[in-house]
C-alpha positions, -999 to 999 in steps of 0.1 A, spaced: 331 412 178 364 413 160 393 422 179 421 414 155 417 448 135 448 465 135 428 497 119 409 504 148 423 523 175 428 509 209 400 516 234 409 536 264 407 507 287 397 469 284 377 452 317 387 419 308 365 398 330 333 417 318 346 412 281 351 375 286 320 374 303 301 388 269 328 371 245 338 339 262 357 332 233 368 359 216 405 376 212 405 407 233 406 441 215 441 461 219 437 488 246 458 513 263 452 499 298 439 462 307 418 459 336 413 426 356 413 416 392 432 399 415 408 378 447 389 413 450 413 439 441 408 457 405 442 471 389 451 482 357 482 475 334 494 490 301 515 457 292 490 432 274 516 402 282 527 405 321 542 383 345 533 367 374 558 387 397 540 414 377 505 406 382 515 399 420 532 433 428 504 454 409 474 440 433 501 442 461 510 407 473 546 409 478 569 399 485 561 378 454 577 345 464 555 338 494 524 336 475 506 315 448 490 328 417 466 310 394 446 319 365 408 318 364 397 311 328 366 292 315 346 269 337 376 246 345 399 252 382 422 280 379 455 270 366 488 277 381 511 304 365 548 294 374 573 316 386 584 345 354 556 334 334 542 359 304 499 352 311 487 371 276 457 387 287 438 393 253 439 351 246 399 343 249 382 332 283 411 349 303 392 362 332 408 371 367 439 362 392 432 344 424 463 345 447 469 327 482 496 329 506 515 300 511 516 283 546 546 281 560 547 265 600 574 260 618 597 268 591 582 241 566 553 244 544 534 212 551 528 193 587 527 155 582 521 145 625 502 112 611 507 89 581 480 82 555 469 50 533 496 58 503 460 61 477 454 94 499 489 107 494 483 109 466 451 122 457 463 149 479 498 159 463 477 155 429 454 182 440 485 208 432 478 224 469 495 227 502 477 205 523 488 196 563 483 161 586 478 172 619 469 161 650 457 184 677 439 161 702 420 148 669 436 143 635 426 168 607 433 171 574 442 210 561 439 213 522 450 251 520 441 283 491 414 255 478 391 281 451 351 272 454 335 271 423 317 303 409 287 316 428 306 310 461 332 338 482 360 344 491 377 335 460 403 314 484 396 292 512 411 262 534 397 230 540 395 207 569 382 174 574 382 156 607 396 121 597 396 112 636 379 79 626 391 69 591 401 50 576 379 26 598 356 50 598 335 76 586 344 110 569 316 135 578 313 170 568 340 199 564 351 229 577 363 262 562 386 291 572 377 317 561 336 314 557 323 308 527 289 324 515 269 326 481 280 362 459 240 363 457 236 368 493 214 340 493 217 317 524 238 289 530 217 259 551 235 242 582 263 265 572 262 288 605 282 273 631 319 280 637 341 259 654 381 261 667 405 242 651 441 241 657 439 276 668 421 289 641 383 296 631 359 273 610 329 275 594 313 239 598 292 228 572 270 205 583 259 178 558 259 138 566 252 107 546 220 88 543 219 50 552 215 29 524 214 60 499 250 75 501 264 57 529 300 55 539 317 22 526 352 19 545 365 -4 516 355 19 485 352 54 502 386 75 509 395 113 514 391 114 472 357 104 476 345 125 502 362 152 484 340 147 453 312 144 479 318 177 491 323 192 457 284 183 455 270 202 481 287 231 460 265 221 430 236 216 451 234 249 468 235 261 432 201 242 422 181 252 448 
């Protein structure tokens, strides 16, 4: 499909997810109005080049400096757009918005009540999100607006891991607020209980190492590795 023909006139209105989705790498046609989404809210702009502040006010998170934007595009993790950013929509394999509010507790935006081996630092601050040390009776890791992988709602989440034991010892499974769920309604397995944590509600999934097939080696295995552990269940639930 070309979409670089000036003679044609603009169609009427341009989904831009479903035309990536059939064009992955195609420019987008000109249009009169751009549709995309933002998490699960469709709206519509005449400006082909907006901003973030933009993008935010249209699908109603506002005030705009208390939440986090990032753009969905290809297989990769959607990318951060900075503040007064232009995102141009018709560039190929632009798809949809995913925004998050930023934590904020106590006035700060990040609780450190326990120090971690300087390697899981960080891995953590690399990861680009908020993410929280605290300890509540046991000590928990919170990794906050974390974006599952496609196939998997809501289009944000938070993640906990209960790193009571580590790093002597193990690192077993992880909990999310809010639930996740597959978009084909299929079921998730050992996905059902919820649990309270620091106030809040978890989904616990419930998935644990095998001895001598992926067992938990305190001098190799950190919060990065368990991390890329969990990010297989993800690609498992996909397979079956």
């Amino acid at each position: 499909m070309t979409a670089d023909n000036e003679d044609e006139p603009p169609l009427d209105e341009l989904d831009i997810e479903a035309f990536t989705a059939a064009n992955p790498h195609d420019k987008k046609p000109r249009a009169t109005r751009y549709a995309f989404r933002v998490n699960k809210k469709r709206v519509t702009t005449t400006d082909p080049n907006p901003t973030r502040e933009e993008i935010l006010t249209l699908a109603g998170f506002v005030p705009v400096e208390e939440y986090r934007l990032r753009l969905k595009s290809g297989k990769g993790d959607p990318v951060e757009i900075q503040p007064a950013q232009h995102v141009d929509l018709t560039q190929p394999g632009v798809e949809r918005f995913v925004a998050n509010k930023l934590h904020v507790q106590d006035g700060l935006s990040e609780r450190r009540e326990f120090a971690l081996p300087e390697e899981d630092t960080a891995f953590l601050n690399g990861l680009g999100l908020h993410w929280e040390a605290v300890n509540c009776g046991q000590l928990w890791i919170f990794v906050r607006g974390w974006s599952p992988p496609e196939g998997f709602e809501p289009g944000q989440v938070d993640i906990a891991f209960d790193v009571t034991s580590y790093p002597a010892g193990v690192i077993d499974m992880a909990y999310f607020s809010p639930a996740i769920s597959r978009t084909s309604g299929a079921s998730i397995p050992q996905a059902d209980v919820t649990v309270e944590i620091d106030g809040e509600r978890w989904q616990r999934w419930s998935r644990h190492r095998v001895e001598g097939v992926n067992s938990w080696n305190p001098e190799s295995d950190s919060i990065a590795s368990h991390y890329g552990y969990m990010l297989d269940w993800f690609k498992r639930e996909l397979d079956r």
